[in-house]
N, C-alpha and C positions, 0 to 999 in steps of 0.2 A: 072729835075723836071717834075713830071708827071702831070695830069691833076686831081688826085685827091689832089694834094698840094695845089692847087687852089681852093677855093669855087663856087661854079657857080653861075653866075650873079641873082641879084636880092635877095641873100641869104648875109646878112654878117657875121662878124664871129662871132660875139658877140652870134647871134642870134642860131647859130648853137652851140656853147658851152654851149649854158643854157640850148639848146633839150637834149645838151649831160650829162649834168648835172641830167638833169628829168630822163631819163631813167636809168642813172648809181641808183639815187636813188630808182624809182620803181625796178629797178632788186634785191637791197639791203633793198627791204622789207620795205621804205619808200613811204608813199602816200601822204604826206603831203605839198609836194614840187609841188608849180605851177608857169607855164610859164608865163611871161610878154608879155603884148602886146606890139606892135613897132610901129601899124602903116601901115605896109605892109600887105596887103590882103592875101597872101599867109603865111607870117609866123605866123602869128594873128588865120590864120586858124588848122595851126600846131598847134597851143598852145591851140585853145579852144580843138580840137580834146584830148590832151594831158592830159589837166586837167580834161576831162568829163572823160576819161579812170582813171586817178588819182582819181578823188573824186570815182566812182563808186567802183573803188577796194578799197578805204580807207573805204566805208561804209560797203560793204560787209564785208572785216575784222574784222568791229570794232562791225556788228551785229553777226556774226558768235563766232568772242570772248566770246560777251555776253552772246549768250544762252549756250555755251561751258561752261564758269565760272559758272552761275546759276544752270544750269541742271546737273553737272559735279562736281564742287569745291562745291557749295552753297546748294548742294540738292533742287533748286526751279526749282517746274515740271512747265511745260503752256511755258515756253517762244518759242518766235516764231520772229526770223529774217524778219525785211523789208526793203528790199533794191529795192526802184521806183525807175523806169526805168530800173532795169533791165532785158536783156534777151540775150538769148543764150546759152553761157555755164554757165555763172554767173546768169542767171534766175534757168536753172536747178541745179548747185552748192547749190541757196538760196533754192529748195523748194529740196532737199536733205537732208539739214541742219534740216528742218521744220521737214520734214518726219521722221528725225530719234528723231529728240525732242521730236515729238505728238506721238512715239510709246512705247518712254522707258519712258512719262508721264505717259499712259494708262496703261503700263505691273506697274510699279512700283506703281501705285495708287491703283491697283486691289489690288496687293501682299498686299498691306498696308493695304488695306480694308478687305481684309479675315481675316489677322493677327489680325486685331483690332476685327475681332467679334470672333476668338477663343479665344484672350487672355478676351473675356469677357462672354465667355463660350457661344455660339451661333456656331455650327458644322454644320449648313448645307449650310452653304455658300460655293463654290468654284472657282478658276480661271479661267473664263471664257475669258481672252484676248488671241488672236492670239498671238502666240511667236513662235519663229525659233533658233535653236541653243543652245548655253548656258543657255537663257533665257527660254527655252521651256523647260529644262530638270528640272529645278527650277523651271518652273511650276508644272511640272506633281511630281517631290518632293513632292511640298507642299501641292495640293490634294490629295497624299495620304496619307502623316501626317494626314491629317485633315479627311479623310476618315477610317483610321484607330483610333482614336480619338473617330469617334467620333460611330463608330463600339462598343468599349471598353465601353463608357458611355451607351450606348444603352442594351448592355450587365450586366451593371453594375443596372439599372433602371428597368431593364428584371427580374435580380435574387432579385432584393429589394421587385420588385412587387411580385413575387411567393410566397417570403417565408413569406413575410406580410400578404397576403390572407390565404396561409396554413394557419401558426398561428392563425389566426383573424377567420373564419370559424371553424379551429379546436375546440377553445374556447367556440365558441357558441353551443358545441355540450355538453359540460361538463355539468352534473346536470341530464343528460336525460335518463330515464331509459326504454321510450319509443320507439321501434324502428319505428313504422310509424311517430312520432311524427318529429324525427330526422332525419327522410328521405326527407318530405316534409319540412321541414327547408332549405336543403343541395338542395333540387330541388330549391325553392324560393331567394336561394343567388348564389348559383353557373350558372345557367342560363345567370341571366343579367349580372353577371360577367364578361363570355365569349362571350355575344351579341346570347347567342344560345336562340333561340325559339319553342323548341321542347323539349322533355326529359323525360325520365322513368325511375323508381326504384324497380328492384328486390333481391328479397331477396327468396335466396337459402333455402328450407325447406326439411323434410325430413318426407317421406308419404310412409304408407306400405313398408317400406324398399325404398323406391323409391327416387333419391331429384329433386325437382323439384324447377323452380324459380316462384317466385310469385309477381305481379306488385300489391306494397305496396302506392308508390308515383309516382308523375308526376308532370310535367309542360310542359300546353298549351295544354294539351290530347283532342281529339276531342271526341265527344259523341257519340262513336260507339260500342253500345251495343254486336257487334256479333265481336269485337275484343278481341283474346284471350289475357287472364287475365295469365295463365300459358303455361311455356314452361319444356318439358324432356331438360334433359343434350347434346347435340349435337344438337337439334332442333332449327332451324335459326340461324343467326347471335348472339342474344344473348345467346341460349345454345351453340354454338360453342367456344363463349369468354371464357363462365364457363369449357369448356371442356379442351381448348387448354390451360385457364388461360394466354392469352396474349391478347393484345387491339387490335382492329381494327376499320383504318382510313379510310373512304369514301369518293374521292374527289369528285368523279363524280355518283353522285345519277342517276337510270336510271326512265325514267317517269312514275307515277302512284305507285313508291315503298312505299313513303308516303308524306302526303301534312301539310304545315303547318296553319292552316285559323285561321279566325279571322271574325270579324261583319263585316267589308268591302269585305273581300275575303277568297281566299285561294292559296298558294304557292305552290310546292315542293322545300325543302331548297337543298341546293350548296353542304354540308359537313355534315358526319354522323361521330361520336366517338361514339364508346363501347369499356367500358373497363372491368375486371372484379375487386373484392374486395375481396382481401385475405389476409389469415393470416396466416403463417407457412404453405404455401404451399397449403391450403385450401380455397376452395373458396367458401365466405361467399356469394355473390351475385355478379350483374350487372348492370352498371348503362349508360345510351342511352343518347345522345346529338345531335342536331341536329340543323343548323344553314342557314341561310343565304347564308353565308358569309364562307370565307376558314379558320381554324381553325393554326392560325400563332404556327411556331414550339415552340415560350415557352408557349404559350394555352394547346400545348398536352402537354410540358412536364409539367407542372403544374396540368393538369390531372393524370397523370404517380404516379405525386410525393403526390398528393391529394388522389388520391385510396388506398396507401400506408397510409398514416394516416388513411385513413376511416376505412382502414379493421382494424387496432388496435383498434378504437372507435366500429364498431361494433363489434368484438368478446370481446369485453368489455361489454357492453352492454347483450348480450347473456348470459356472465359467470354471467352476475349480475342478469339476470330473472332466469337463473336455480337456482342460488345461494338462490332466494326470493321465488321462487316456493318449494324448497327444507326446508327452513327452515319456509315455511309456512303449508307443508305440516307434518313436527316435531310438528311443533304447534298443528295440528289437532289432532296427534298421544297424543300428551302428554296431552291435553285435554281431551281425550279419555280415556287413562291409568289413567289420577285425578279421572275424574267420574266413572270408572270401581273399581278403589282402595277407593274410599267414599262409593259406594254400596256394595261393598266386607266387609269393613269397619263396617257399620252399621249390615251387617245379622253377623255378628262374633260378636257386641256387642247384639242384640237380640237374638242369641244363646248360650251364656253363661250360665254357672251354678249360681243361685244365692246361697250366703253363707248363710246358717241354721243352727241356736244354736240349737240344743238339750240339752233339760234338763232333770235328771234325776227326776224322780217323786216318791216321800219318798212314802216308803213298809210301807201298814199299814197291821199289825199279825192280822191273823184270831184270831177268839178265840179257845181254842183246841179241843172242840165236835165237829166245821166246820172240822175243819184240820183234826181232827181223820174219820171222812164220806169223806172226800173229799180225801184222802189219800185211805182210803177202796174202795172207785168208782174206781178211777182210777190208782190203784196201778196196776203196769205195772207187765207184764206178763213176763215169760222166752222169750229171745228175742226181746221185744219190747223197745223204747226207750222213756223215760219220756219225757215228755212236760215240757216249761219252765213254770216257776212260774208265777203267775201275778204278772204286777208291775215291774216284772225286762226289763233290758233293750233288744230293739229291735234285732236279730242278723242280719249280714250284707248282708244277702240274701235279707231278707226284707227292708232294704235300700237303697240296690242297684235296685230293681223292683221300691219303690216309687219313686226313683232320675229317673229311664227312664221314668215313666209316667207323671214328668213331665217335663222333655223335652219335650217329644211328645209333650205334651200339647201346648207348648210354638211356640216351632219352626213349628210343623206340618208336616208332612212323609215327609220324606227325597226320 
């Protein structure tokens, strides 16, 4: 029999198979099992020692469960383990526990917070929690779902707004047969459209064989008398537009090229568009923009695509003044040809022949002593040709002599 057969004094057995008892339970995942006191100082002291290890592992279990089931089974974010008096491994254990609750509450409340303002159409919210892992790559997923999103909508609100304004602009041009009219229309809507506060309108003429463009409209022009009105075809920037027949964009204006003012001040603006106006490969004119501020890529392309309508509107326009010139100018002609063909008209009815009855005038017989002397006078000689009788009718020599004289009469030398 060895000395561990034996309990050593001061311990009895009882006391020792209940220790033995606690720990078989603690080791099998039970904490609910506590020591009795006896009495004895020292085993009294085993047992509190025993049961403060028991309760403290029984708490931390039963908080750790907790936020496990909630956070885990129950989907409820926030919960947070307290287990007093703990410390050491089981202090670090609980605030572990805490640490990984308060981070996949915050990752999983954000996600749910973005999610609830896309599915209520609100795109510019994104995942802003620290994530690591799995968790991170489902983040960076989801901002760019929601970046691409919300790319498409923007996209989507870009081409709504272009081709509303083409149309809407276009429209207001209908009716005008004016071309300054409809220029300074298109200055006075298209400016504040784009935030530009500068702007010119020329329109391409053609002078001595020459074409030149000529500043028709504007907005915000300053009052400078000694700034040219026209430009040749390659001359500056906007006879280059008209030459090259492609737009040019100016991010960076250099100082003094031109100023924007107003009764407070004066600027030079940030960004310059020209573009030119053509039709069938012709270029009707040039129109200048001038802004602030940087002229965002559907601004130009709304430019691009608006020049494109214009030049239809004006060479429409154009065809409709030659068209009004031309058939104003028939009008002159044919007014012209009436009162040529009424004065033609009237001298052909005042130079007419009028109709004249002649009547024959009854023969009255001499008596025969006249006729026998008057026969004796003038009895015709060999060769000579008798005179008509009187009385009888005119012959058509002397007819035709009275009909010219009086013509003459009438009409007067020809």
């Amino acid at each position: 029999m060895t000395d561990t057969d034996h309990p050593r004094p001061g311990l009895d057995r009882s006391a020792l198979e209940q220790l033995l008892a606690g720990l078989t339970a603690v080791r099998g995942g039970d904490f609910g099992m506590r020591l009795a006191l006896t009495g004895d100082p020292f085993v009294d002291e085993i047992a509190a020692v025993f049961n403060g290890m028991a309760h403290q592992l029984d708490l931390l279990t039963t908080e750790v469960t907790r936020v496990a089931r909630e956070v885990g089974t129950e989907g409820k974010l926030g919960g947070q383990a307290h287990v007093p008096g703990a410390s050491g491994t089981w202090k670090d254990l609980t605030e572990s526990v805490n640490a990984m609750a308060g981070n996949l509450t915050m990752q999983v409340r954000n996600i749910a917070q973005v999610a609830t303002a896309v599915a209520k159409g609100d795109l510019t919210q994104n995942i802003a929690v620290g994530a690591q892992g799995e968790v991170a790559e489902l983040k960076d997923n989801i901002n760019a779902m929601v970046q691409s999103l919300r790319e498409s909508v923007q996209a989507s609100r870009e081409q709504d707004w272009l081709k509303t304004n083409v149309a809407r602009i276009g429209s207001m041009m209908q009716g005008h047969r004016d071309l300054e009219v409809v220029a300074e229309l298109i200055m006075e809507e298209l400016a504040p459209l784009l935030g530009a506060q500068h702007g010119t309108f020329f329109l391409a003429e053609e002078a001595d064989g020459e074409t030149r463009l000529r500043l028709i409209a504007g907005y915000g022009l300053r009052a400078d008398k000694q700034a040219p009105i026209q430009y040749q075809i390659g001359q500056s920037l906007i006879g280059q537009v008209a030459k090259s027949k492609r737009p040019i964009v100016v991010d960076e204006i250099p100082p003094g090229y031109i100023k924007i003012s107003s009764g407070l001040g004066e600027a030079p603006p940030a960004n310059l568009a020209v573009l030119p106006l053509q039709f069938e490969d012709q270029v009707l004119g040039v129109m200048e923009l001038a802004s602030f501020t940087k002229f965002t890529p559907i601004q130009v392309a709304f430019l691009e695509q608006f020049t494109e309508t214009l030049g239809v509107s004006v060479n429409a326009i154009i065809a409709n003044a030659r068209t009004d010139a031309l058939l104003g100018q028939s009008q002159r002609l044919t007014a012209e040809l009436q009162a040529r063909s009424s004065e033609l008209q009237s001298r052909s009815e005042s130079c007419s022949f009028p109709t004249r009855t002649w009547r024959r005038r009854p023969l009255s017989l001499p008596s025969r002593s006249a006729t026998s002397r008057r026969r004796t006078r003038r009895s015709p000689g060999p060769g000579r040709r008798s005179r008509s009788v009187p009385g009888s009718s005119p012959s058509r020599h002397s007819t035709s002599r009275s009909s010219s004289r009086t013509c003459h009469t009438s009409c007067g030398p020809r």
